[in-house]
VEXZA-612437 format. One line per 10 residues: their letters; for each residue x, y, z of C-alpha. Coordinates in Angstrom, 3 decimals. Layout:
N
A	X/Y/Z ~ ...
This chain:
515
XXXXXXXXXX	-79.773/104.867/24.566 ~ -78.325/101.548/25.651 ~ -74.765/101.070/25.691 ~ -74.688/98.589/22.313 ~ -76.744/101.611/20.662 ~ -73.817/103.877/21.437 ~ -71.681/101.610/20.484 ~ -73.131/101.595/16.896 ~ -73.207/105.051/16.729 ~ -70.152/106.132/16.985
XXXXXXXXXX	-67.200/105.494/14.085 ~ -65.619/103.048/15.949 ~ -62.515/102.858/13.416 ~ -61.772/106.320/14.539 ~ -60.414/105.585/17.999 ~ -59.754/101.788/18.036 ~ -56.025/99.933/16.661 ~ -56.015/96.245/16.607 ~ -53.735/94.865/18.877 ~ -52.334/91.169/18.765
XXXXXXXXXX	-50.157/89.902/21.390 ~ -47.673/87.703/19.795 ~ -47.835/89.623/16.355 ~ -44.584/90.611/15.893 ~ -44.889/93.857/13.859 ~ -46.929/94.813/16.387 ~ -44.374/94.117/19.115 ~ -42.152/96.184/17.412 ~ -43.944/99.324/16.970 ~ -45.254/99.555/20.259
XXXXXXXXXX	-45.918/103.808/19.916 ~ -48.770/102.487/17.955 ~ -50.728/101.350/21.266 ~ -50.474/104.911/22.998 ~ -53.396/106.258/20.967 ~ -56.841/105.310/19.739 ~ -56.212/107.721/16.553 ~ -53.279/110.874/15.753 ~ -54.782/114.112/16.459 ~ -56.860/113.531/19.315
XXXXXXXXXX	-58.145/117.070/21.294 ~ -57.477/115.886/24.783 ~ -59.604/119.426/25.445 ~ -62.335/117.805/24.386 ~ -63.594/116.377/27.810 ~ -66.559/115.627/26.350 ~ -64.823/113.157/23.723 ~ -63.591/110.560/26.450 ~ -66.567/108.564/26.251 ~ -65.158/107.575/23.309
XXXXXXXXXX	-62.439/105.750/24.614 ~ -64.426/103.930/27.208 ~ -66.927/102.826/24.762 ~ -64.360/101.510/22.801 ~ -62.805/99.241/25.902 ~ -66.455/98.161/25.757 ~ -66.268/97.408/21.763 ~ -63.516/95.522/22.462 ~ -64.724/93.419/25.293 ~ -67.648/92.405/23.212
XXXXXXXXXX	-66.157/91.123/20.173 ~ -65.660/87.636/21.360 ~ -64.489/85.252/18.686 ~ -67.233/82.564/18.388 ~ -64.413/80.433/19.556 ~ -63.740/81.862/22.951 ~ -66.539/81.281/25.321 ~ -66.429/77.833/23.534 ~ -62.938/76.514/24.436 ~ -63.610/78.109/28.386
XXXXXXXXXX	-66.182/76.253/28.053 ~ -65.605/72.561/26.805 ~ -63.781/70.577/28.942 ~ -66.607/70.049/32.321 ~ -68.534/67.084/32.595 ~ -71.526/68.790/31.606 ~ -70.775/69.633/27.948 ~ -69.512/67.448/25.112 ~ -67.922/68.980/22.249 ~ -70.367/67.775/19.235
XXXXXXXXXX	-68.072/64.836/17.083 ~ -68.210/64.431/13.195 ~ -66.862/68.049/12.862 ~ -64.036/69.457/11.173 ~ -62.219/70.893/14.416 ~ -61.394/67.335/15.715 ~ -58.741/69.350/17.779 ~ -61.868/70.719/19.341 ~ -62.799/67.578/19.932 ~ -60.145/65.873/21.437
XXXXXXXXXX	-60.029/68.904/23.915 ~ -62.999/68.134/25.112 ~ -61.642/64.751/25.909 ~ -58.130/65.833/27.259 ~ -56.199/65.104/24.463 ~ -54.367/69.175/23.904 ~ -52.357/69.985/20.828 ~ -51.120/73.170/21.564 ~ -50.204/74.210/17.587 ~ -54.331/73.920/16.904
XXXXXXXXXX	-55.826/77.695/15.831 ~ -58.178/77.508/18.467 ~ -55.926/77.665/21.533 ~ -53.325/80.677/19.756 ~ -56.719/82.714/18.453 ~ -58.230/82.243/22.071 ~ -54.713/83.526/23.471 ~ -54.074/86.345/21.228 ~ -57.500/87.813/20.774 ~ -58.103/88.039/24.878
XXXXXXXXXX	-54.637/89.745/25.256 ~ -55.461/91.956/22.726 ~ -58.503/93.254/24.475 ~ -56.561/93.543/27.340 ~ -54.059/95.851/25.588 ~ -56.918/97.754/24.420 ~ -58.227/98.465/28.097 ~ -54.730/99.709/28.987 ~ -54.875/101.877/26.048 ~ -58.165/103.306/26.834
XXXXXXXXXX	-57.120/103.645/30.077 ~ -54.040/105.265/29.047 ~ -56.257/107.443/26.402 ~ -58.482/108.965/29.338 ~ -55.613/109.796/31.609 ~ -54.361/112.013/28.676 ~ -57.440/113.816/29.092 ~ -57.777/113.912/32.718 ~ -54.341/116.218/32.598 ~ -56.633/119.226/30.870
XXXXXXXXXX	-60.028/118.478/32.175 ~ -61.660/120.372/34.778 ~ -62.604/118.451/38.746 ~ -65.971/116.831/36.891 ~ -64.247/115.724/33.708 ~ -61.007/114.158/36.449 ~ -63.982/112.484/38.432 ~ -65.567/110.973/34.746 ~ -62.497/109.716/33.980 ~ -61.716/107.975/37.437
XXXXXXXXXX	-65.232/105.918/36.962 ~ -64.483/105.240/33.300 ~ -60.764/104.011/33.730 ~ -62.255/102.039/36.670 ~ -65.145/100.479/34.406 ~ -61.990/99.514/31.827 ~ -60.062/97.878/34.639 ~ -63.368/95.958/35.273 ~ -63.278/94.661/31.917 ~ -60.010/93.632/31.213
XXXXXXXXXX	-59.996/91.595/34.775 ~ -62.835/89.701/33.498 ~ -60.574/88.886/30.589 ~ -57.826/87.723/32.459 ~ -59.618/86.209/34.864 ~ -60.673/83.765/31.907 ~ -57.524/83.197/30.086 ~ -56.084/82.660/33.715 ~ -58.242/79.899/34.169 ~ -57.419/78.114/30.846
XXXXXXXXXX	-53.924/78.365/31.083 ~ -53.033/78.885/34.924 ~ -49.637/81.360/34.897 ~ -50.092/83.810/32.632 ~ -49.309/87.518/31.664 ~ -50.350/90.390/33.342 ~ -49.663/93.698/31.222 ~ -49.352/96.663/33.030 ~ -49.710/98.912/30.083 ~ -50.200/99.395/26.254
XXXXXXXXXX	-46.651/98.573/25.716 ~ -46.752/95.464/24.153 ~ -42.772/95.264/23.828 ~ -42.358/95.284/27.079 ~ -43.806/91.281/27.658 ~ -40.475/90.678/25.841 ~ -38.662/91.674/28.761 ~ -40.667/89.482/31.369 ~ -38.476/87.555/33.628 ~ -40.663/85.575/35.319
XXXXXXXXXX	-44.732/84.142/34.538 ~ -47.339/84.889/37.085 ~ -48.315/82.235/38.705 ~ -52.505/81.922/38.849 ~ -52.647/82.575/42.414 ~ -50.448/85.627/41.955 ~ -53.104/86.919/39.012 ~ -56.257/86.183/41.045 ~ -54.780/88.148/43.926 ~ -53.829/90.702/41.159
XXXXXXXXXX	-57.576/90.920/40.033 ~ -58.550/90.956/43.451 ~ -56.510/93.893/44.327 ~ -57.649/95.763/40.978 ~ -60.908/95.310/41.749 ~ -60.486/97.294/45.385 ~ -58.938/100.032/43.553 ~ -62.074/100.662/41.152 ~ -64.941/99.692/43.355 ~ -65.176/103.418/44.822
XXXXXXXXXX	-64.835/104.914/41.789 ~ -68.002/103.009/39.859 ~ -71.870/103.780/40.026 ~ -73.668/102.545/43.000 ~ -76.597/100.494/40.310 ~ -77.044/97.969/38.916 ~ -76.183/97.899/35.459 ~ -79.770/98.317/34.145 ~ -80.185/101.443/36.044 ~ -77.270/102.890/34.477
XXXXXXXXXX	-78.345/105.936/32.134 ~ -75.148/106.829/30.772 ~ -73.927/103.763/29.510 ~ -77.147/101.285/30.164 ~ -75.936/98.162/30.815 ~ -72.540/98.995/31.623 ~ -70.816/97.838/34.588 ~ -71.033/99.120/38.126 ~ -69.114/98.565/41.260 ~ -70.735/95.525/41.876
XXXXXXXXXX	-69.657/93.753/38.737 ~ -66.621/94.722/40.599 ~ -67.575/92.954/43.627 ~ -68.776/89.930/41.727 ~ -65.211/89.707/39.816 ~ -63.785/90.051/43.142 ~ -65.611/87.011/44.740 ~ -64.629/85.079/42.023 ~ -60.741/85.451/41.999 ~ -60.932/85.010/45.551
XXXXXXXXXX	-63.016/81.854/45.635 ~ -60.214/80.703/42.858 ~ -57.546/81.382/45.657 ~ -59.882/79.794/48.397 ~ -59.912/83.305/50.409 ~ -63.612/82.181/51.243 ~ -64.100/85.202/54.321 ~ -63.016/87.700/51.342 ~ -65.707/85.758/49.148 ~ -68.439/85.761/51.369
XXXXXXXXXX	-67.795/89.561/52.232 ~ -67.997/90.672/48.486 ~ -71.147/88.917/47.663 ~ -72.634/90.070/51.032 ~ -71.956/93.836/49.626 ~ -73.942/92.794/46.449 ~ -76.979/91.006/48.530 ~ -77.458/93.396/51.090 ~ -77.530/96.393/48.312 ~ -81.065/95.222/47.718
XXXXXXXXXX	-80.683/96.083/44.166 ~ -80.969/92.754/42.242 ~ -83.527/89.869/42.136 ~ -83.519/86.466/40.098 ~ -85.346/87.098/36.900 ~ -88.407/85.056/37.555 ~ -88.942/83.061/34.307 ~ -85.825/81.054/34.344 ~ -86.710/79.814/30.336 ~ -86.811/83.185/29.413
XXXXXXXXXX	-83.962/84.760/31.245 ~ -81.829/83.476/28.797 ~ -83.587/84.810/25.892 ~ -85.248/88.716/24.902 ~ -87.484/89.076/28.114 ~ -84.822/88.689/29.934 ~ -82.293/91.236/27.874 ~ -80.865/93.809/30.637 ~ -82.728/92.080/33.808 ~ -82.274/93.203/37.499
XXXXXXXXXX	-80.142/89.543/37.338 ~ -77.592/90.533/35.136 ~ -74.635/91.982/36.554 ~ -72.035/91.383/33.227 ~ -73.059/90.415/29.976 ~ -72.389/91.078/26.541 ~ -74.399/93.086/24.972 ~ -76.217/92.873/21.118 ~ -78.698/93.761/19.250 ~ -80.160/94.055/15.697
XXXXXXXXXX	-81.440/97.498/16.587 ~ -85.169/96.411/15.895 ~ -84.784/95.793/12.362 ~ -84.550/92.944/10.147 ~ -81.922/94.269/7.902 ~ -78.789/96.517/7.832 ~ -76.241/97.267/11.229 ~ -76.484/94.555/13.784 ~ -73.871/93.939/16.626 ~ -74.039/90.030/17.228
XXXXXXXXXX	-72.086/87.266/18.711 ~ -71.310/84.381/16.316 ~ -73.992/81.533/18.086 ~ -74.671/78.587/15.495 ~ -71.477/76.485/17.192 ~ -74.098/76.143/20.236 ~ -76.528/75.439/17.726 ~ -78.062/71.960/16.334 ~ -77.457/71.424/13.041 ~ -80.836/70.408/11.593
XXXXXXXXXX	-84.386/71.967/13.155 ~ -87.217/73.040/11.460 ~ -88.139/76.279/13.057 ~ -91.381/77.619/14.333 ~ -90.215/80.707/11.473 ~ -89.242/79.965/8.104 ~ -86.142/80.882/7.277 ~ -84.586/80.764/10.442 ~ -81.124/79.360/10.374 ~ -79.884/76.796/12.148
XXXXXXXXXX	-76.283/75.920/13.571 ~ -72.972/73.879/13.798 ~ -73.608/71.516/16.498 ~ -70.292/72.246/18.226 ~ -71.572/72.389/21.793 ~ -73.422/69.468/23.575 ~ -75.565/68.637/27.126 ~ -73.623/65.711/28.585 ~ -75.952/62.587/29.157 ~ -74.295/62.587/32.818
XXXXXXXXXX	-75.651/66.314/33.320 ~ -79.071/65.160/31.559 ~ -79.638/62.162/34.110 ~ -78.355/64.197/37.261 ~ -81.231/66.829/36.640 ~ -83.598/64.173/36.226 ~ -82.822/62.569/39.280 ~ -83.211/65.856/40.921 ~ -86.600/66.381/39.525 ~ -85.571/69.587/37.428
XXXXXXXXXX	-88.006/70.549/35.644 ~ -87.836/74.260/33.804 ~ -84.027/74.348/34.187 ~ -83.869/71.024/32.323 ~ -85.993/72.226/29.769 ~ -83.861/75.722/29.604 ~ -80.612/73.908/29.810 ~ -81.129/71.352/26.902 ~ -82.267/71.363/23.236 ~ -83.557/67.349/22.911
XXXXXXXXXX	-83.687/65.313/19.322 ~ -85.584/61.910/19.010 ~ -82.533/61.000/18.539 ~ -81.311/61.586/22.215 ~ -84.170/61.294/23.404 ~ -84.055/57.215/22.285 ~ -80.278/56.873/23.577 ~ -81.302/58.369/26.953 ~ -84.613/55.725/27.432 ~ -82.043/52.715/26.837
XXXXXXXXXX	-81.264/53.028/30.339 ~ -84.315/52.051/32.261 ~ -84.302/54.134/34.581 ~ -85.274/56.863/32.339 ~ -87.774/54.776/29.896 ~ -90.483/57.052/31.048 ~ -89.790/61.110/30.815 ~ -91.184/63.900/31.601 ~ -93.562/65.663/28.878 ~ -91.427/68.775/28.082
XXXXXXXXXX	-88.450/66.360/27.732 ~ -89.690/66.615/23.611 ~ -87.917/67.703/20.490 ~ -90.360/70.094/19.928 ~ -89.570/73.290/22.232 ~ -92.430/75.397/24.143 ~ -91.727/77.703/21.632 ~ -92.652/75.326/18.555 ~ -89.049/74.915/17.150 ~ -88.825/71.355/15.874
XXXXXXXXXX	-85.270/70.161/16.812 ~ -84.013/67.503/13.940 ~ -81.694/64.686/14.183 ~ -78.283/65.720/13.549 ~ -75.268/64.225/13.148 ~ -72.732/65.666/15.494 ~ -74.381/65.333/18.789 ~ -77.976/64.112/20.107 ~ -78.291/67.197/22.030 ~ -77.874/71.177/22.103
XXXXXXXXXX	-77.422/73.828/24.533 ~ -80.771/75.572/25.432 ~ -79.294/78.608/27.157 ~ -77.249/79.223/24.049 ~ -80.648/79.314/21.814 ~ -82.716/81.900/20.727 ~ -86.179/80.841/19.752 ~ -86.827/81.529/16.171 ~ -89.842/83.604/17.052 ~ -88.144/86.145/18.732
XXXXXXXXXX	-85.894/86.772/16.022 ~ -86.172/90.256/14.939 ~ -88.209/89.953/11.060 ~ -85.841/89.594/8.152 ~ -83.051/88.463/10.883 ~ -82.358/85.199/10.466 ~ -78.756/83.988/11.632 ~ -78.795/81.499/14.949 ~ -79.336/83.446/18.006 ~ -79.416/87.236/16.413
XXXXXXXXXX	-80.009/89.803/19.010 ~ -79.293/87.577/22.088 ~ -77.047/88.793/24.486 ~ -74.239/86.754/26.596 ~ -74.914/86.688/30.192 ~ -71.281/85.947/31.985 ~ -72.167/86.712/35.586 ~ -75.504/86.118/37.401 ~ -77.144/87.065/40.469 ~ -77.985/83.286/40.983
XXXXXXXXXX	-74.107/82.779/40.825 ~ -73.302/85.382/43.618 ~ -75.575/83.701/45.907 ~ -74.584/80.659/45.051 ~ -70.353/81.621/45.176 ~ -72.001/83.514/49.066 ~ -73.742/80.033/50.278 ~ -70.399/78.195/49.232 ~ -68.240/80.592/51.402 ~ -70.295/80.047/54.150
XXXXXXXXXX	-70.567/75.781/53.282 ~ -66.238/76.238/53.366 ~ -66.349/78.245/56.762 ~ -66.813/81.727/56.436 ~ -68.846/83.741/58.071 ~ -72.217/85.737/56.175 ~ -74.055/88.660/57.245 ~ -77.432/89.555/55.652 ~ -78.610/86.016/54.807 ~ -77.838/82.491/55.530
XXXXXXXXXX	-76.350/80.118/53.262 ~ -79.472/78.488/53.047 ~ -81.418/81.693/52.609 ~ -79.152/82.109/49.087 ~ -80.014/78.607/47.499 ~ -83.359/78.198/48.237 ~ -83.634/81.609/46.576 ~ -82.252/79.986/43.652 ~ -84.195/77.065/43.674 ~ -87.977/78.793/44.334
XXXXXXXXXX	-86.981/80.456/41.041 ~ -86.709/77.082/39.738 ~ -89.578/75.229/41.699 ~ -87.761/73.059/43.702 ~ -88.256/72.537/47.585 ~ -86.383/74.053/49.688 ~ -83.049/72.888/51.617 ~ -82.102/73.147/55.262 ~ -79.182/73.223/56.690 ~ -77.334/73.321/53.290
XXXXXXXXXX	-73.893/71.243/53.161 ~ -70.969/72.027/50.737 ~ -72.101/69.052/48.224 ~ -75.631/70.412/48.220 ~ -73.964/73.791/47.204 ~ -72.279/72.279/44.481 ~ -74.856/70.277/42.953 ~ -76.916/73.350/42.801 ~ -74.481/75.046/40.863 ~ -74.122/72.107/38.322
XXXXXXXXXX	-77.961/72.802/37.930 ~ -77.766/76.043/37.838 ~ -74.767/77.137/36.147 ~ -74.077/74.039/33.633 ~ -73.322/75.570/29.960 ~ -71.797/79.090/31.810 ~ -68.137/79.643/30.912 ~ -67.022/76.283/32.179 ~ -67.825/77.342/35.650 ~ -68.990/73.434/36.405
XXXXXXXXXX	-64.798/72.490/35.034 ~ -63.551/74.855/36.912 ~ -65.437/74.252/40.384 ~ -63.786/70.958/39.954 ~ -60.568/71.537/39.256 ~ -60.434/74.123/42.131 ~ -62.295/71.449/44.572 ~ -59.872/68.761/43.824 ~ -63.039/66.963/42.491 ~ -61.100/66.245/39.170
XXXXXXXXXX	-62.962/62.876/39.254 ~ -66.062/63.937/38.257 ~ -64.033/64.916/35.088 ~ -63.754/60.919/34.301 ~ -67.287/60.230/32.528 ~ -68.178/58.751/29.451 ~ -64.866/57.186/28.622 ~ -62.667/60.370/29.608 ~ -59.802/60.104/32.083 ~ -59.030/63.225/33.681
XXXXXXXXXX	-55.406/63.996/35.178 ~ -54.515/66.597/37.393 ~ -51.978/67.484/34.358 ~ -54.485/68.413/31.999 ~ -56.363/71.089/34.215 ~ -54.569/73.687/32.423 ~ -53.986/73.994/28.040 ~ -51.114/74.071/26.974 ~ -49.592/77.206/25.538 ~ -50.024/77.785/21.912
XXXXXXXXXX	-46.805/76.896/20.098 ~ -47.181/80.457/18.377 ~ -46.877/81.939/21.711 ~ -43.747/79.962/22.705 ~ -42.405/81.206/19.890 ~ -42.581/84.396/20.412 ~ -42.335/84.571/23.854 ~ -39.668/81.743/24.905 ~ -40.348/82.108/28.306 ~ -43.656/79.860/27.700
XXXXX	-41.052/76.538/26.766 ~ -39.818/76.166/30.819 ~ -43.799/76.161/31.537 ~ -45.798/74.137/28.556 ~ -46.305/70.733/29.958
């Protein structure tokens, strides 16, 4: 049973309370956040999966609004215009008003997640005290998996807003009481350092091999997490030496249909080392567990099934990302990477150096979905959609049963071959070893002798549409000025959001920090 089926099966509301950082009632009755639910057995061993599955729950439930405001700001993405979140918007062009929903819901809803980890975490300690040497060694991997997950979390909300909170437990309250903000460098080493505590306590698999929890995450998630805070704090060596563990395990591959790794083939693939997980359970009506996809969606197609709905248009290809992999002479990663309208597909041939496209540049996709002129934008993300044929029959919401890939294999070698490009040394593979892997997959020519701008460009290829990752490559590079396209101006100032007024309210400490 995979870990989204477990997920469904079990009474959730039984062993989860909502927690909101900056609710105040909340803050105030922080005994509320020791426990899942009164009366639990601690006895029962056998009951602690419950508490780790629902850390997982938690981590899952992503507001629709989450991975799109990580997301926004790089200069492969537009936010679609003509919408009604014009706050949105303006984000996307620098312009940060720090009392719109978007930023406080973003803000809340990620601590709150967090808070649920620690209470998990807190949950299966409880029963550690009575369990016997197995049940103390199940609970070391599971409160190690929940430390996994919540450093993903703030890993992301780190990035958005720079210093930030790290909680320490369930107690809520005691955030009140916080003297001083930790700066981002001091929560990436944080991250960093939590992620050497739980490596040795998580499976050696990947997380398709799991049979406990399929899908769940492993010690190399770990790893991967770990490269990433440290490539944040430019520790390349440390970077280099975490991905190297992942390579040199011999347990993952690239998925090799690059168009369908993003969609049901490539559910659970030897590639996928954290995603979220969902599913509609193979059938077209009743329980489903879904993420909320029709912002990434266009607003008008006319789908290969009838009934299929479309989306929102929130979410947009840049033009500048469009012509780069052109120029490159992308080809299935293009095609992946961006939904095209006749619209678009006009604006982009007014240049002449793109009056003549390639054939599968079309607003028809390979998989007969007819993508209509829309309003908002004159594009839409492709590794966002879900063709309508592989919608489970009877489903018929945007994207149902997709799951949300968050780290890669292609990214590891990719983060590994940028160590190496910055100085560090590899073992197992060369740097150019790592992206031609990536770019066989894709069926471009290989590279020798691979330079730190190749590096990058391959991860704007590769990567574009991912959790911001193309932003946030650039504002860690320095390399702000590819942030200036299409009108923008980009200022060293606005790497970071502002925090929500509704969090500065609560927790004054925020004033002395919001730009």
């Amino acid at each position: 049973m995979k870990l989204i089926e477990k997920i469904k099966t079990i009474a959730l509301s039984t062993i989860l309370v909502w927690v909101a950082i900056g609710c105040s009632d909340k803050l105030d009755e922080p005994q509320l956040n020791n426990n899942f639910a009164g009366g639990t057995d601690f006895t029962q061993t056998q009951d602690m999966v419950l508490s780790i599955i629902g850390v997982y729950e938690a981590f899952q439930s992503r507001g629709w609004e989450q991975p799109l405001l990580i997301a926004v700001r790089g200069d492969d993405v537009n936010a679609g215009g003509l919408g009604d979140q014009q706050d949105f918007a303006e984000t996307d062009l620098f312009n940060y008003n720090k009392d719109y929903w978007m930023y406080n819901s973003v803000w809340q809803n990620i601590y709150a997640d967090i808070i649920t980890a620690h209470t998990g975490m807190e949950q299966i300690g409880r029963y550690q005290e009575l369990a016997d040497l197995d049940g103390q060694a199940l609970g070391d991997q599971y409160i190690a998996e929940a430390k996994v997950l919540r450093a993903i979390m703030l890993f992301h909300i780190a990035q958005v807003w720079g210093d930030v909170f790290i909680p320490t437990s369930s107690e809520t309250a005691d955030l009140l009481d916080v003297e001083t903000i930790p700066t981002q460098a001091q929560v990436m080493q944080h991250i960093s350092d939590q992620m050497d505590e739980a490596v040795s306590f998580l499976p050696d698999l990947r997380p398709n091999e799991r049979t406990d929890l399929p899908g769940g995450v492993t010690r190399y998630t770990a790893l991967a997490i770990k490269a990433l805070a440290n490539q944040e704090l430019g520790n390349y060596q440390v970077v280099a030496d975490a991905c190297a563990k992942i390579i040199n395990s011999n347990r993952f591959s690239l998925y090799p249909d690059f168009y369908e790794l993003f969609k049901t083939p490539g559910k659970l693939s030897d590639e996928v080392i954290l995603d979220m997980q969902y599913s509609d359970f193979g059938q077209g009506e009743g329980d489903r567990e879904g993420h909320l996809y029709a912002p990434y969606g266009p607003q008008g197609w006319t789908p290969a099934v009838d009934g299929a709905s479309s989306g929102w248009g929130f979410f947009e290809p840049s033009m500048k990302f469009i012509k780069f992999m052109l120029d490159r002479g992308e080809t299935v990663r293009l095609e992946t990477s961006v939904l095209f309208t006749d619209r678009g597909i006009a604006e982009l041939q007014t240049d002449p150096a793109y009056a003549t496209l390639p054939g599968f540049v079309s607003n028809t996709t390979r998989d007969g979905d007819v993508i209509n002129d829309y309003a908002r934008a004159l594009f839409a993300s492709g590794k966002h959609y879900l063709p309508s044929n592989q919608l489970i029959p009877g489903r018929t919401a945007y994207g149902s049963n997709k799951n949300f890939n968050i780290i890669r294999y292609a990214e590891v070698l990719l983060m590994y071959a940028e160590a190496l490009a910055q100085g560090a040394s590899g073992s197992g593979m060369s740097a150019d070893q790592a992206v031609n892997l990536v770019r066989a997959r894709s069926g471009m020519a290989p590279l020798g002798g691979v330079t730190l701008d190749q590096v990058l460009d391959e991860k704007f290829a590769e990567l574009s549409m991912e959790w911001g990752k193309r932003y946030y490559d650039m504002i860690r590079l320095g390399r702000t000025s590819e942030l200036s396209y299409d009108g923008r101006t980009f200022d060293q100032s606005q790497a970071f959001l502002p925090y929500p007024q509704a969090q500065v309210d609560q927790f004054p400490i925020l004033e002395e920090l919001n730009p």
